[in-house]
C-alpha positions in Angstrom: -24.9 -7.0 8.9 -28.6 -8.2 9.3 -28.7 -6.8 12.9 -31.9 -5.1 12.3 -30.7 -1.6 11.8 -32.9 -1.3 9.1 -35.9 -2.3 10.6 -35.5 -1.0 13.9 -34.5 2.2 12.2 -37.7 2.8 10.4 -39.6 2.1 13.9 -37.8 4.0 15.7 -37.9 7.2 13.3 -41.9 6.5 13.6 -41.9 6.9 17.3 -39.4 10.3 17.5 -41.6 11.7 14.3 -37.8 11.9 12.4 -37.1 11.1 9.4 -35.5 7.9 8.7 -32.7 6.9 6.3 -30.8 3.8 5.1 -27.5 4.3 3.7 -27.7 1.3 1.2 -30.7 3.0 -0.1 -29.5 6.0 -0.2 -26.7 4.9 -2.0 -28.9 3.2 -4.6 -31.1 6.1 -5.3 -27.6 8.8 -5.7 -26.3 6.2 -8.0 -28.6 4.3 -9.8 -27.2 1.0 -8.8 -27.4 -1.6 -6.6 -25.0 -2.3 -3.9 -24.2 -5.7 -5.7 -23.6 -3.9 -9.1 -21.2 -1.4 -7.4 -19.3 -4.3 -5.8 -19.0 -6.4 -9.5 -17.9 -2.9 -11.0 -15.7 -1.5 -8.8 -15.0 -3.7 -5.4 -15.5 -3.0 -2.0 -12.8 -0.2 -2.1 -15.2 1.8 -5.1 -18.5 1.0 -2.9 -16.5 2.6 0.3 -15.5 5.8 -0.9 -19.6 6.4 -2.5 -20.8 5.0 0.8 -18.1 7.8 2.6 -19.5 10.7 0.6 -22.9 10.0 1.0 -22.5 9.5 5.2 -20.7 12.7 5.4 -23.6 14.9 3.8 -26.6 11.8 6.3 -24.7 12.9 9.2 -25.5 16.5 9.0 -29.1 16.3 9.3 -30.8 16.8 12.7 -33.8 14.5 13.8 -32.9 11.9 11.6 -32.5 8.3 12.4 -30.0 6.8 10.2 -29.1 3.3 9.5 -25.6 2.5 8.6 -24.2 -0.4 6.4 -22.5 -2.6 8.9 -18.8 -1.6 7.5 -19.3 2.0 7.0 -18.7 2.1 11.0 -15.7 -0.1 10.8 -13.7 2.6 8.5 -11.1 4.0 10.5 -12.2 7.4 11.4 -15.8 7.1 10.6 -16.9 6.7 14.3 -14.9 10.1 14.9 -17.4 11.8 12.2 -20.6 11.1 14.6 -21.2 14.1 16.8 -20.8 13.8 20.4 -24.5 14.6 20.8 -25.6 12.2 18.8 -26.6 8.3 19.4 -25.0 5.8 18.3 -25.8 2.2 18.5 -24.4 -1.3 18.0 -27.2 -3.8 17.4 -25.4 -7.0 18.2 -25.6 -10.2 17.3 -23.1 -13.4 16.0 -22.8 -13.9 12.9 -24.4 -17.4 12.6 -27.5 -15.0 13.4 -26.4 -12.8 11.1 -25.9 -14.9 8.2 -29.2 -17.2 8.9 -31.3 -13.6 8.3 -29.5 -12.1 5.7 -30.6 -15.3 3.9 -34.2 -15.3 5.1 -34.3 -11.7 4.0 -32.9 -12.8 0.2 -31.4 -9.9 -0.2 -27.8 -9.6 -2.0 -24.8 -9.7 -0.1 -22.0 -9.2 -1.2 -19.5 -9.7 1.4 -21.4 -13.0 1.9 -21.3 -14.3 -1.3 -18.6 -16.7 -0.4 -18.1 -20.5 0.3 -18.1 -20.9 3.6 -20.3 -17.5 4.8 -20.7 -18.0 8.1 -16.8 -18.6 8.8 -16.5 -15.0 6.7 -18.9 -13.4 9.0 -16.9 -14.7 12.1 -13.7 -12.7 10.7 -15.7 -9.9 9.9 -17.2 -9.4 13.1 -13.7 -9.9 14.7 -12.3 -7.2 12.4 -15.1 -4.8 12.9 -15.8 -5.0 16.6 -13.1 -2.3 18.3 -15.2 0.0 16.0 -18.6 -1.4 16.8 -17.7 -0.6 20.6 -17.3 3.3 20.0 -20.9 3.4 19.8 -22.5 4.9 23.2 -25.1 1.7 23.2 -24.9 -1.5 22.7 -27.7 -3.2 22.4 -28.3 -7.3 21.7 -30.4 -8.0 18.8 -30.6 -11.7 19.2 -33.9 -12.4 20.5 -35.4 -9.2 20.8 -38.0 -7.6 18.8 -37.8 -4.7 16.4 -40.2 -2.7 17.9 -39.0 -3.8 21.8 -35.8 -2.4 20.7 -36.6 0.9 18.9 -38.9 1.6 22.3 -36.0 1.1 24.1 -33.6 3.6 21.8 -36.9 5.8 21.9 -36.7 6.2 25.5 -33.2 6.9 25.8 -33.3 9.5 22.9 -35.8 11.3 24.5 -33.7 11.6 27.4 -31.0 13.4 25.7 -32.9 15.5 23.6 -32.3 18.8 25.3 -35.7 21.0 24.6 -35.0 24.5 23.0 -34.3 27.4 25.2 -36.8 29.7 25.8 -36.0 33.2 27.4 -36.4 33.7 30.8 -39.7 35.6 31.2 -39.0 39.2 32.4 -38.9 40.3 35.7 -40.6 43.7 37.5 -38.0 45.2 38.6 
């Protein structure tokens, strides 16, 4: 949550020439709603199972960069559903950090909207981590600009992007 997965998404999509995709905005757009109306009608469990259905038809699509809500990951099995060939990546950082931009950014939160937020961050983080850690990167998002770290992802997605194979040209015999 507020790790920059968002904006680092949308820059790195820029650099590879993919196309870019939030889930939370995805979600919206299928739905109609907001993530904070789905929450107030039907609870975490109802925004999980949309949130399910739409990464399952995201995670199909080839040359896309997609940025995940910070729970989806933290589903059992979700992790699993990422192709081996694929990139994942954990952009860390506490959740003091956390909390403090998801403020700044005055966008809704509903997993936030609690008394003592930063606490509730603390034992989210805890819960979610063994799942965070199945990504193949891990990056820190602390103190580290959006576009240093989608220049970094950049690089090391080129690297794995294995070019089409082309025929071998014929031979004389």
């Amino acid at each position: 949550m507020a790790s920059g997965k968002s904006a680092v998404g949308r820059e790195l999509a820029g650099l590879l020439g993919w196309r870019f995709v939030d889930f939370d905005a995805e979600i919206r757009r299928r739905t109609g709603h907001d993530i904070a109306a789905i929450f107030d009608r039907g609870g975490e469990k109802e925004f999980r199972a949309i949130e399910a259905r739409v990464a399952r038809r995201l995670l199909r699509r080839d040359r896309a960069v997609l940025a995940s809500g910070g729970g989806w990951a933290a589903q059992p099995g979700h992790m699993a559903r990422v192709a081996a060939d694929t990139l994942s990546v954990w952009l860390k950082v506490t959740a003091e950090t956390a909390v403090e931009r998801a403020r700044r950014q005055g966008v809704d939160r509903p997993l936030l909207d609690v008394p003592r937020p930063v606490e509730h961050a603390r034992r989210l983080l805890a819960r979610r981590e063994p799942y965070y850690r199945l990504a193949r990167l891990t990056l820190d998002s602390e103190d580290v600009s959006v576009a240093a770290l989608a220049d970094r992802i950049a690089r090391l997605a080129r690297q794995e992007i294995k070019p089409a194979s082309s025929p071998e040209p014929a031979h004389p015999s």
